[in-house]
C-alpha positions in Angstrom: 95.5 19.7 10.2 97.6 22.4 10.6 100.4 21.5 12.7 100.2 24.8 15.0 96.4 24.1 16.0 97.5 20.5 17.0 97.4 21.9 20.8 94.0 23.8 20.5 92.7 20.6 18.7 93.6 18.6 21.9 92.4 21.1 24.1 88.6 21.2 22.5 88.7 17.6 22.5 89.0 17.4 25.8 86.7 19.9 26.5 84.1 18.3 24.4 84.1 15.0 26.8 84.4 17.7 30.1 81.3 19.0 29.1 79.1 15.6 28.0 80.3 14.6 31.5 78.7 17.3 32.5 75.4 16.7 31.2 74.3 20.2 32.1 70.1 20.3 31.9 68.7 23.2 28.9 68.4 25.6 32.1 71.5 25.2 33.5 73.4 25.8 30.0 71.3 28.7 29.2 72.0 30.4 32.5 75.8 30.0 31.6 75.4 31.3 27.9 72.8 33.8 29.7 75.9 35.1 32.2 78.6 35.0 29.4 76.1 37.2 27.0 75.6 39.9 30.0 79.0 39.9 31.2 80.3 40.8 27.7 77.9 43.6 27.5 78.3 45.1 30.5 81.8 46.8 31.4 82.4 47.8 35.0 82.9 45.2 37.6 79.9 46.1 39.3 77.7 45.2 36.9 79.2 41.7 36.9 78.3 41.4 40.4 74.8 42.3 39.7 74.4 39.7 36.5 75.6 36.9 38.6 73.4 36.5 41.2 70.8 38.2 38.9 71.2 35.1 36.8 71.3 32.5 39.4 67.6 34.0 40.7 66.2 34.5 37.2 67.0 30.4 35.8 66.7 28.7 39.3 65.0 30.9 41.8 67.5 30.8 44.7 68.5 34.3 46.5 72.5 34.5 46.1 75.5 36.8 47.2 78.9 38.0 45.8 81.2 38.1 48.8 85.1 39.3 47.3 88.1 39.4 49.6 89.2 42.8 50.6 93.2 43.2 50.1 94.4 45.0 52.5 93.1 42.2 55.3 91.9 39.7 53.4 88.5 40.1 55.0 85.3 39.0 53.3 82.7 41.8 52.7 79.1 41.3 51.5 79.3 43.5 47.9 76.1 42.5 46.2 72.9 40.4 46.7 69.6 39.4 45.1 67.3 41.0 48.2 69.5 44.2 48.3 71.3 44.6 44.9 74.8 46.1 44.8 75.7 47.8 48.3 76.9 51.6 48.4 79.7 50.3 50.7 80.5 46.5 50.7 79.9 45.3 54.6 81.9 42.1 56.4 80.3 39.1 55.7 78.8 36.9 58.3 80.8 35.0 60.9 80.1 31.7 59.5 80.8 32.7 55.8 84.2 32.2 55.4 87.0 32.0 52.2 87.6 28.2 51.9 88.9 26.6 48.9 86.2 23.9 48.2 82.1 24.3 48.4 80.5 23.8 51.9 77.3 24.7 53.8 76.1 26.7 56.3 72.4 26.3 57.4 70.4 26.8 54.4 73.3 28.5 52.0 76.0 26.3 50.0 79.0 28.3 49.4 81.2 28.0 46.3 85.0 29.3 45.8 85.0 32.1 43.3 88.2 31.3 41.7 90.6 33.8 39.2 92.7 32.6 36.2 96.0 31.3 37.5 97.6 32.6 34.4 97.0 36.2 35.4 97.8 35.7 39.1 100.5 38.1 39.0 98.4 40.7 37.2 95.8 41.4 39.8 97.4 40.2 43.2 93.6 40.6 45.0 93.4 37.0 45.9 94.9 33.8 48.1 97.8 32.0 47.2 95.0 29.5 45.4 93.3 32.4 43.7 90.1 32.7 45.4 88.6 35.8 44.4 85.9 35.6 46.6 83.1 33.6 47.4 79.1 32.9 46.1 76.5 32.0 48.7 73.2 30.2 47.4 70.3 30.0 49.5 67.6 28.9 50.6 68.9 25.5 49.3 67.0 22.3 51.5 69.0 19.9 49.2 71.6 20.2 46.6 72.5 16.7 44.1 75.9 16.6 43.5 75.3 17.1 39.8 73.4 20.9 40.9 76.7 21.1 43.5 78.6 20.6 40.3 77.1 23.1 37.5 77.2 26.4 40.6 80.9 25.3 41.4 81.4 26.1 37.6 79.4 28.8 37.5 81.1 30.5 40.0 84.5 29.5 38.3 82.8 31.3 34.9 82.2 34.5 37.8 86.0 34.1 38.7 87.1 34.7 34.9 85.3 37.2 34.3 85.9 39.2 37.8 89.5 38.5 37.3 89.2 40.2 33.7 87.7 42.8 34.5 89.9 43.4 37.6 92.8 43.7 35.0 91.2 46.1 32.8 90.3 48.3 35.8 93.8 48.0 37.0 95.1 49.0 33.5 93.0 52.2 33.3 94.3 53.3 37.0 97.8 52.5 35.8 97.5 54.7 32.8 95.6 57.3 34.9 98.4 57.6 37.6 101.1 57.3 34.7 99.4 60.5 32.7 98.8 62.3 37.0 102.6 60.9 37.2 103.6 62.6 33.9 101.6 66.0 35.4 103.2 66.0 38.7 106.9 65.8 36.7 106.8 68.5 34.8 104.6 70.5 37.4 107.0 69.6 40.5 110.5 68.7 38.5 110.8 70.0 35.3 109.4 73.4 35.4 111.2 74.5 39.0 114.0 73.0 37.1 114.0 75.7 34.6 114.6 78.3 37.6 117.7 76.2 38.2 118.6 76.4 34.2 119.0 80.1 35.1 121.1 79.6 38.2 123.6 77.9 35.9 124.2 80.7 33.0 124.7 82.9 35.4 127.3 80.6 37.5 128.7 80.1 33.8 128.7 84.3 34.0 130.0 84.1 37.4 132.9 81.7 36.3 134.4 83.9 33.6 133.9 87.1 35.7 135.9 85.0 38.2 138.5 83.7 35.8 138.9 87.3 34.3 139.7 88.4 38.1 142.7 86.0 38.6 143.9 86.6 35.1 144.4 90.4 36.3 145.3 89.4 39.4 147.9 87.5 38.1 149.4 90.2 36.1 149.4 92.2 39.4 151.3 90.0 41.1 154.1 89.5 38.5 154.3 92.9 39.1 154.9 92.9 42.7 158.5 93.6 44.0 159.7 92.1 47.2 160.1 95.4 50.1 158.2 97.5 48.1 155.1 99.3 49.8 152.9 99.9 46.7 153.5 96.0 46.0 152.4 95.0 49.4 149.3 96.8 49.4 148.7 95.0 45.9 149.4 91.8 47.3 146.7 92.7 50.3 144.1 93.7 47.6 145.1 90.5 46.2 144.3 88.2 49.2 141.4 89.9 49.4 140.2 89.3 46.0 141.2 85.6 46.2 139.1 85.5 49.6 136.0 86.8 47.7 136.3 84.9 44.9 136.5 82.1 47.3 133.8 83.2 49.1 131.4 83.4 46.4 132.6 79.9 44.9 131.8 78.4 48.1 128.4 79.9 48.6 127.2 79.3 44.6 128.4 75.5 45.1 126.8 75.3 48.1 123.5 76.1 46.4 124.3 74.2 43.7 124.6 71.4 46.3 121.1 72.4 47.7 119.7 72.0 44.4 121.2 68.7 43.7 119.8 67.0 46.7 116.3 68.8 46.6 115.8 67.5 43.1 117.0 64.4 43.6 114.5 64.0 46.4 111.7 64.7 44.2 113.0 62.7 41.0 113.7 59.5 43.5 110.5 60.2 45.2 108.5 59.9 41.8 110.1 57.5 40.0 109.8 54.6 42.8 109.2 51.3 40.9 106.1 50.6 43.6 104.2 53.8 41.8 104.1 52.0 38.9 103.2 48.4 40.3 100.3 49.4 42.2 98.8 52.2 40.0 98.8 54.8 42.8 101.4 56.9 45.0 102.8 53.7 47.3 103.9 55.9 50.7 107.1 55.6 52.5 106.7 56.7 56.2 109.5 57.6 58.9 109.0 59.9 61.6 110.4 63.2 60.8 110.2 66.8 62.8 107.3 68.5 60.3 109.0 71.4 60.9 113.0 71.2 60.9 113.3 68.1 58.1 110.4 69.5 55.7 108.4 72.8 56.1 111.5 74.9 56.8 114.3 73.5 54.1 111.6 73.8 52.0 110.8 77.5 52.9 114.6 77.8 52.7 114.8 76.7 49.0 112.5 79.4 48.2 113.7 82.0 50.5 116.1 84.1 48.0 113.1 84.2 45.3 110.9 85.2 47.7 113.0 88.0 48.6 113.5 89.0 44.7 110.1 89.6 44.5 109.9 92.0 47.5 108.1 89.5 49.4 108.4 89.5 53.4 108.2 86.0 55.4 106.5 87.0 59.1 107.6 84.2 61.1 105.4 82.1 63.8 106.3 84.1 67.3 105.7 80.4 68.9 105.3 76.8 67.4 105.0 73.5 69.2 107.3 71.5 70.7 109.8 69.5 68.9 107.6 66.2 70.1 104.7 67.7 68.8 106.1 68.2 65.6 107.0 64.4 65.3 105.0 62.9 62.2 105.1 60.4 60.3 104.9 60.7 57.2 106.6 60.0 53.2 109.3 62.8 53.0 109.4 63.2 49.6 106.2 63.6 48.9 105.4 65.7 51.9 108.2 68.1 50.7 106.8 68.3 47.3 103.4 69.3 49.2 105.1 72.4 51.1 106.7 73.0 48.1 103.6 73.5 45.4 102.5 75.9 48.8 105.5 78.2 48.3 105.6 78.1 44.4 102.3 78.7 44.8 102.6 82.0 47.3 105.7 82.8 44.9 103.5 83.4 41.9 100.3 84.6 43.5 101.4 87.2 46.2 100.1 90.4 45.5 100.7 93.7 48.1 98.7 95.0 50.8 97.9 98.0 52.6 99.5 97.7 56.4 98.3 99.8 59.2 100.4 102.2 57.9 98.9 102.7 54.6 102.4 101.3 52.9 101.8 98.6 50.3 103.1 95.2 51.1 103.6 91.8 50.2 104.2 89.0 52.4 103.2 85.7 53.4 103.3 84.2 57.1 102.9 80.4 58.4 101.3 78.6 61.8 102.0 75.1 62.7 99.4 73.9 65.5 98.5 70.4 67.0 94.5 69.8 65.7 92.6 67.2 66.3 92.8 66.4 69.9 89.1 67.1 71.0 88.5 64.0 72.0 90.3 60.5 72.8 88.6 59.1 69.4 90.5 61.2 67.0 94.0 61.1 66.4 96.2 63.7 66.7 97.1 66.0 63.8 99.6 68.8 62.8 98.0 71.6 61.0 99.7 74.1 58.8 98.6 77.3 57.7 100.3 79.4 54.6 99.0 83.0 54.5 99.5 84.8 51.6 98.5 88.5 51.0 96.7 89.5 48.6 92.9 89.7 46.5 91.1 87.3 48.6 88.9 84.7 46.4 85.5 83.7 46.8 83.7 80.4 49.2 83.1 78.4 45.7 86.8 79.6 44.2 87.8 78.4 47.7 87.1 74.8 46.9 87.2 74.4 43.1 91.1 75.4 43.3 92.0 72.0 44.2 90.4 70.6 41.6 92.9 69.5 39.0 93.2 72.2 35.8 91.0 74.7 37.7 92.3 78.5 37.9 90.5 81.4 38.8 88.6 83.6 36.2 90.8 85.9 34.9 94.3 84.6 36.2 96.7 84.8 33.4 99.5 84.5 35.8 102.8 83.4 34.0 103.3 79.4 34.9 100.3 78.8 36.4 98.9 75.3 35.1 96.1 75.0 37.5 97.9 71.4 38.9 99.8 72.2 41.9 97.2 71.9 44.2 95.6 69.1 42.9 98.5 67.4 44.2 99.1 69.0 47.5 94.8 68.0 48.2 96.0 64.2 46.6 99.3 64.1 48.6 97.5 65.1 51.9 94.4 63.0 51.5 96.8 60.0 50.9 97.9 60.4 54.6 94.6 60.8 55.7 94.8 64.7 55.7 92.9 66.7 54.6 93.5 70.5 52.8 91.8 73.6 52.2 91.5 77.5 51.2 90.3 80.5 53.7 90.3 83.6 52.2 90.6 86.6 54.3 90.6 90.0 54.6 93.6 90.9 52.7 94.6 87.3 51.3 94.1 83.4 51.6 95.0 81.5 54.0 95.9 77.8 52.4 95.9 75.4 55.1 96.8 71.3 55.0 96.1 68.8 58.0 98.2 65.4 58.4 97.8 62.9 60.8 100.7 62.3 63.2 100.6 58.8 63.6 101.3 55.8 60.4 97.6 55.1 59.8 95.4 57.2 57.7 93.1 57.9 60.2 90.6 60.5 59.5 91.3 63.9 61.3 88.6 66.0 62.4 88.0 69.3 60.3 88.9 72.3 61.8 88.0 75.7 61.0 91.4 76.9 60.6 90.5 81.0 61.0 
């Protein structure tokens, strides 16, 4: 024998004596060949559940139930049974059905661990420390022999396997979901507001030599300078103030530079966090920050000067809440990112208007306003709104823009992927928001609603008009 099969030799020959131990009845090994055939066949999870207790009434006639440990809580919830099949939404399990580690009974059920592969433990972290998936109820059951107590204990360990299998793959599709979203919301949010900042530097490069070309005549004017003389002290007065404006302007293009550093280093930091990757999914980091003064406004701020470039006016709010209202709690980074997908979005998109006076003109304006406080049920919300002028778009446009890809028939505007407010809607809704598009008469008013406290609550919808 080959000296590398030496292990699996061992391994079958001890599985050999496991299972004429065993002594599993025709029924009982067909049901298990039975559940093995179907769960190979079948792909989603869901469709495990279903086989399982499918199984279990088809070979033996007992009703049975799939009851799976929810992570958050580690609660048990009811996810499929033989009288009711799979549940829309999986609902607790009884009081007396609980997650226990060996079989037990309850009335007329026996309950069996359903029990994952400890080799994958770290792949799928959905379970107790002793990788119980969930549990499998059997009833009505007057009587069970140990040998019947036996074969359903592994039958419900062959369940285990095969959740926990199929738990990974999901998993692994999610992860490579998020990572091509990830990849998206890099390039839309990082890379392409980057280029912007590409500019910025060959003209600070421009700026530079302009600069250096001043104190190289300057210098020449000052070696010309006599001591006494009146022409040389207004030359050294022109000088001083040269060398002030020079300075001047150094100051202000490293302070944006500054600016720049720091925003981007938000966003990259924000992105790259190592628990993105682990779970599959944006993992949020909440503090309580003033909506207003620590995000909406540095934001609006970053995009002030190419707002202004493209003749656009910002109307400001003539009131806004107190600074305790404005307390939320929420993941800066990624709340940032959300205003600022609003303004690139404004930026590319704002189109003029005829004011009262019949002048054309482009502009967009903002409201922040508590929502959500109609009743002591719902929890308190900020809302903001974004109005941007221009051609309003229809009810249907209205909701399919947040739908990732999607742009409006016809748009051909420069930059525009179709992906920025997919992520505001995913960044919101991960807070327990909600966002949405009003158009108006002479624009759209985009509007997002986050709750103020740490728990995605839901908020109550608001007709934001």
């Amino acid at each position: 024998m080959a000296h590398d099969l030496d292990q699996a030799y061992e391994i079958l020959e001890k599985k050999e004596k496991d299972y004429t131990a065993y002594r599993f009845k025709t029924k009982e090994t067909m049901a298990i060949f039975a559940f093995f055939d179907l769960a190979q066949e079948f792909a989603t999870i869901t469709n495990l559940y279903r086989t399982a207790v499918a199984v279990i009434k088809f070979f033996f006639g007992y009703e049975s139930c799939i009851h799976t440990i929810r992570p958050e809580d580690e609660a048990l919830m009811l996810q499929c049974c033989t009288t009711e099949g799979l549940l829309d939404s999986p609902i607790q399990a009884r009081a007396d059905v609980v997650i226990h580690h060996s079989p037990y009974r309850v009335g007329s059920s026996f309950i069996f661990p359903i029990i994952g592969k400890k080799v994958l433990a770290d792949k799928v972290p959905l379970f107790l420390d002793d990788q119980i998936l969930g549990m499998l109820e059997i009833y009505p059951v007057k009587r069970m022999s140990n040998h019947e107590s036996l074969f359903f204990q592994k039958y419900a360990n062959r369940v285990g396997y095969n959740m926990h299998n199929k738990l990974v793959v999901e998993q692994n599709i999610e992860h490579i979901q998020f990572i091509n979203q990830l990849v998206s919301d890099i390039e839309h949010n990082v890379i392409t507001p980057n280029l912007y900042y590409k500019a910025f530097l060959i003209n600070m490069k421009r700026y530079l030599k302009e600069h250096l070309a001043g104190l190289e005549s300057l210098s020449s004017l000052i070696s010309h300078t006599e001591i006494g003389n009146h022409s040389s002290e207004k030359n050294i007065t022109q000088v001083v103030d040269k060398l002030n404006g020079i300075h001047e302007d150094m100051g202000k293009k490293m302070e944006d530079f500054e600016i720049h550093f720091k925003h981007l280093s938000l966003f990259i930091e924000t992105l790259f966090r190592g628990e993105h990757f682990k779970t599959g999914s944006y993992v949020l980091k909440r503090r309580s920050y003033n909506l207003l003064q620590d995000i909406f406004l540095p934001e609006l701020e970053h995009y002030r000067k190419r707002l202004t470039d493209r003749n656009i006016d910002i109307v400001e709010p003539s009131d806004v809440p107190s600074d305790s209202d404005l307390t939320i709690f929420v993941d800066l980074g990624l709340t940032a990112q959300v205003f600022a997908n609003l303004f690139s979005n404004a930026l590319k998109y704002c189109q003029p208007v005829f004011d009262e006076n019949g002048n054309p003109r482009k502009y967009i304006s903002y409201r922040i306003d508590m929502v959500g406080m109609e009743s002591d049920d719902t929890q308190k919300a900020l809302g903001v709104d974004l109005f941007t002028s221009g051609v309003p778009i229809s009810p249907k446009e209205a909701l399919l823009i947040f739908e990732d890809g999607y742009k409006i028939a016809g748009d051909n505007t420069e930059g525009g992927s179709g992906h920025g407010l997919h992520f505001v809607n995913n960044i919101v809704h991960l807070h327990g928001g909600h966002a949405g598009c009003k158009p108006k008469e002479n624009g759209n008013i985009f509007y997002i609603v986050l709750p103020k406290g740490s728990r995605p609550n839901k908020t109550k919808r608001r007709d934001r008009s």
